[in-house]
N, C-alpha and C positions, 0 to 999 in steps of 0.2 A: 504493500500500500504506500509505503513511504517515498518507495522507488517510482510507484506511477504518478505520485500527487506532485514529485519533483518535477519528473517531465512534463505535464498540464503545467504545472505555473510558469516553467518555464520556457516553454514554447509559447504561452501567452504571452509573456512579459517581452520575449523577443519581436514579435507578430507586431506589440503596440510600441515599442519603442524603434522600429525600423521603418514602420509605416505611416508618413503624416497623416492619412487618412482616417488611422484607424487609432479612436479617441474613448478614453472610459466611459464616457456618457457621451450619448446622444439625442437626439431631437427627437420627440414623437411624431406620431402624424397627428394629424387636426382631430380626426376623432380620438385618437390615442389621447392627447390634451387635453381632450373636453370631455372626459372619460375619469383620466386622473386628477382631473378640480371636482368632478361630482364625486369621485371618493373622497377626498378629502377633504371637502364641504360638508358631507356626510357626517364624520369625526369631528371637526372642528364649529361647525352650526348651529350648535345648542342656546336654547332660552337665554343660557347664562350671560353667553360668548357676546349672541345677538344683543342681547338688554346692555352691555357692557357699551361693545361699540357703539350705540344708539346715544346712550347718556355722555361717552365723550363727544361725540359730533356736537350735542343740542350746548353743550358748554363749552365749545371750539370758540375762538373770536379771529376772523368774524366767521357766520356759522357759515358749513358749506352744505345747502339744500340739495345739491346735485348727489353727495355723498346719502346724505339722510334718507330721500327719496328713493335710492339704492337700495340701503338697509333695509326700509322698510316692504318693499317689495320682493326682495328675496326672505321678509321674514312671512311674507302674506304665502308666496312662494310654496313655504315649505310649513305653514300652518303652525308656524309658533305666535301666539298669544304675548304681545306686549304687556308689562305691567302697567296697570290706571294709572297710577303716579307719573309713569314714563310719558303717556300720551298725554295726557294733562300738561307737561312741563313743555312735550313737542306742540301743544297748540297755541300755548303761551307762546314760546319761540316762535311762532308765523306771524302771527299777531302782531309781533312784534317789529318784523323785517318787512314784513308785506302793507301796512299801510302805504294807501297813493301817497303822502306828503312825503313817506320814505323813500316811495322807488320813485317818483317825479326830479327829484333832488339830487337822489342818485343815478339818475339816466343820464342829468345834466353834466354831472362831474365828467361820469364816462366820456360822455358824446367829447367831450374836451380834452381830457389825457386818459386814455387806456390803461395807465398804473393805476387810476382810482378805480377800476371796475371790478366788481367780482364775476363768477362765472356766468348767472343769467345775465348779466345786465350787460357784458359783454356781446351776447351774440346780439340780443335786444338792440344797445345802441353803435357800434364801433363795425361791428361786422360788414354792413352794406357796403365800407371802402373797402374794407381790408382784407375781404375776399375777392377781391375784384380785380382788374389788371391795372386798376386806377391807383391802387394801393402801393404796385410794386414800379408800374411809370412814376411816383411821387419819388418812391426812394432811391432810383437810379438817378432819378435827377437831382435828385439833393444832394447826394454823394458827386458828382461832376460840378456843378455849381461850388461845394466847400471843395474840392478838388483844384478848382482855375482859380478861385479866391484864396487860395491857402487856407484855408480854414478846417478845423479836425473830420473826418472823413468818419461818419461811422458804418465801421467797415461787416458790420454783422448786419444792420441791416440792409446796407447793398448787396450781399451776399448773399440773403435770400428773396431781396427783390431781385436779382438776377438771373435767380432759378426759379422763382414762378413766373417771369415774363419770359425768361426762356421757354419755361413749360405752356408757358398761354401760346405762345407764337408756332410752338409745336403741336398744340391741341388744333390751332386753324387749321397746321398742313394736314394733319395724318386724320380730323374725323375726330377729336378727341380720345384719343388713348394717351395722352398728358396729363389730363384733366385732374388725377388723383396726387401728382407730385404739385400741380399749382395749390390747388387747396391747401396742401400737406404745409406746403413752403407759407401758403397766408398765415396756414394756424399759429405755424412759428415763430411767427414776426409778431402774431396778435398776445401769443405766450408767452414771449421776451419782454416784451412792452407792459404784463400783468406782473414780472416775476414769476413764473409760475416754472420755467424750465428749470430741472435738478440742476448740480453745478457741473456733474462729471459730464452732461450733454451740454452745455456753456462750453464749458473749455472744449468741445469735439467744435463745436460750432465756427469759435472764436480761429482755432489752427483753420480750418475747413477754408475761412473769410479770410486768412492769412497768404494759404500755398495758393488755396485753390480758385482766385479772381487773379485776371491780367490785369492789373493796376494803372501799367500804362497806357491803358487801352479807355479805363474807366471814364473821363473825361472827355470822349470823342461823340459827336453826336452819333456814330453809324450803334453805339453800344443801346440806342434807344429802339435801333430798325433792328440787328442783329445783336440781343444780347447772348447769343450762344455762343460769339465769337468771345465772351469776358469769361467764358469757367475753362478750367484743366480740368476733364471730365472723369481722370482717375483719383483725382484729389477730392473732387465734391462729390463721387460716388457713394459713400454713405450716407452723406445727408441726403443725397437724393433718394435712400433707401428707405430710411425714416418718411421723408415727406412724402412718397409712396404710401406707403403700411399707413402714415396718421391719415391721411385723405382715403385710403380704404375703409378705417376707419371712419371718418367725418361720413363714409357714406352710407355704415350700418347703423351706428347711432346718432347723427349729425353733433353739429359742432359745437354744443357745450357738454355734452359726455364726453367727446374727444378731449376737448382744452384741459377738462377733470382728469381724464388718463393720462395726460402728460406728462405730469408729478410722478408717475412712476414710471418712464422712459429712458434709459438714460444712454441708450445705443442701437444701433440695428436691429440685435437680437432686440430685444425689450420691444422695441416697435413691429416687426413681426409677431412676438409670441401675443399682444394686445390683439391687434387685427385678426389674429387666426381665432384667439378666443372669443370675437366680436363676430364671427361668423359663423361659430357653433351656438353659443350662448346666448346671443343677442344684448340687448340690454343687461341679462342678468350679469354681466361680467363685471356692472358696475359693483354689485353687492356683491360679487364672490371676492376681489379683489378688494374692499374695504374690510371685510371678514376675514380673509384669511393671511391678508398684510402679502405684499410685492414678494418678500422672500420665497413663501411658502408660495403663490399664484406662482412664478418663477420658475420654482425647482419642478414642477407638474410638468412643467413642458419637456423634462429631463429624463431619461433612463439610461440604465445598464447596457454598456451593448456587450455582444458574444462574447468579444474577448475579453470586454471586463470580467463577466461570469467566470467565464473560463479561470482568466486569474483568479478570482475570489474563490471560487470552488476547486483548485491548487491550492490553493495556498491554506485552506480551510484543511483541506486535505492533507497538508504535511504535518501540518501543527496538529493534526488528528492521531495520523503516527508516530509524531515523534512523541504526543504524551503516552498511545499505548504503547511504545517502546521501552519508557521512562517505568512505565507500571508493571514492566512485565520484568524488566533488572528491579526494581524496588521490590517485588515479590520475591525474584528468585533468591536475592539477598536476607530477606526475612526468611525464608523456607530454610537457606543454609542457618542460616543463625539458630534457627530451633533444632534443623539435625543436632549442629554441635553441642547444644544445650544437652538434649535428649542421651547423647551418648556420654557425656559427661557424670550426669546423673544415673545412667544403666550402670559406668565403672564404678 
């Protein structure tokens, strides 16, 4: 046994460390994904869990309703029973935020700077530019304009106004099959502008805005008729992967569950495994992911592959033999020890 568990781990171990391909963990497929959030939804779902993250939402500042609205649908969902106290304190909280003199007020700030909005009142008042190609024509040209004037260039939001007017100009040629990287790229700009991106997708952004624009190019008017001609298309290729997946997104749940999901984006992967679970689960993936927190939604998308098995079941297997090995000299050694005892006392 000892001698076969050697060979399995090591023939695995060889197998993964000679082949790039071939990785401990792997991607599921779509249904595999939306398979392992409903087990582990299953586990993690309870009354308790539910009531728990319910009462920090309603005492969030400021609250976020797109979350809440989540919770409480997947708690409808799955036929758990809120406590009266709970709903009582969530009725208060509406109450509270949804007066007209509230949201009139706050329409206005938005409509004015996009850092005062929260998530409804974003798509409500800021949206109609900033999905538009009118959004991403402003920031090319702002950026050229402080560009001939000297003046500081902000180079993240040129950078994805240059890839959603890239993506619009491509959506004219080809029939709209762009159409999901422009949204993608609007959300971005309108999620930069809230605070709302994590930092480790900031800094992918910020390099991306960095390598990935012709700078000397920025400033030229043809950069308004052609702006495809302003990206390195191997440098912006993950951002454009993201703006993909979130406008796949934007087009299951539209664009304030999307802006909501973006706090837990923070790269390609992350923006794919969002959108794929936005396609099995629909909406509910707002409340599986408020429940079961990024990490755990994350790791669902993960499995074992062959050869990991393989190794773990080696390696399971030596350390199997070597302790019945261990047990079998530790007996043999007692068994002598009582002969000699045994003959000791016969003399």
């Amino acid at each position: 046994m000892l001698v076969i568990s050697l060979v399995a781990f090591g023939w695995a171990a060889l197998r993964i460390a000679h082949d790039p391909l071939l990785r401990p963990l792997i991607e599921r497929t779509a249904n595999g994904f939306a398979a392992a959030l409903d087990r582990e939804m299953a586990r993690e779902a309870t009354p308790d869990a539910v009531a728990t993250r319910m009462t920090a939402l309603l005492f969030a500042v400021p609250r976020n309703w797109i979350a809440i609205q989540a919770v409480e649908e997947e708690a409808a969902a799955r036929k758990i029973a809120l406590p009266a106290a709970l709903i009582t304190a969530r009725q208060t909280a509406w109450d509270e935020d949804s007066g007209m003199l509230t949201v009139a007020s706050a329409c206005l700030s938005c409509t004015v700077d996009a850092a005062n909005c929260s998530l409804s009142e974003a798509m409500i008042c800021n949206v109609p530019v900033a999905l538009t190609p009118i959004g991403d024509i402003i920031g090319v040209s702002k950026a050229g304009i402080a560009a001939v004037t000297g003046n500081e260039v902000d180079k993240l939001d040129f950078a994805l106004s240059a890839i959603g007017l890239g993506a619009t100009v491509a959506t004219v040629a080809t029939g709209g099959t762009s159409y999901t990287v422009k949204a993608g790229a609007s959300l971005l700009k309108l999620a930069r502008k809230m605070s709302l991106l994590p930092p480790r997708l900031v800094d992918l952004l910020v390099e991306t805005a960095r390598r990935g624009i012709r700078w000397d190019e920025a400033a030229q008017w043809g950069s308004l008729t052609d702006p495809a001609r302003l990206i390195v298309p191997e440098v912006v290729a993950p951002v454009a992967a993201i703006a993909a997946d979130l406008g796949r997104t934007n087009d299951l749940l539209g664009g304030t569950r999307s802006l909501h999901l973006l706090r837990y984006i923070e790269g390609p992967d992350d923006a794919r495994r969002v959108a794929d679970a936005a396609e099995s689960l629909g909406p509910r993936v707002l409340g599986t992911i408020e429940i079961l927190g990024k990490s755990r939604f994350m790791r669902a998308a993960l499995r074992w592959s062959d050869e990991a098995a393989a190794l773990i079941a080696g390696l399971l297997g030596t350390l199997f033999a070597l302790a019945a090995a261990l047990a079998s000299a530790l007996q043999s050694l007692v068994l002598r020890a009582l002969r000699r005892g045994l003959r000791r006392a016969a003399t």
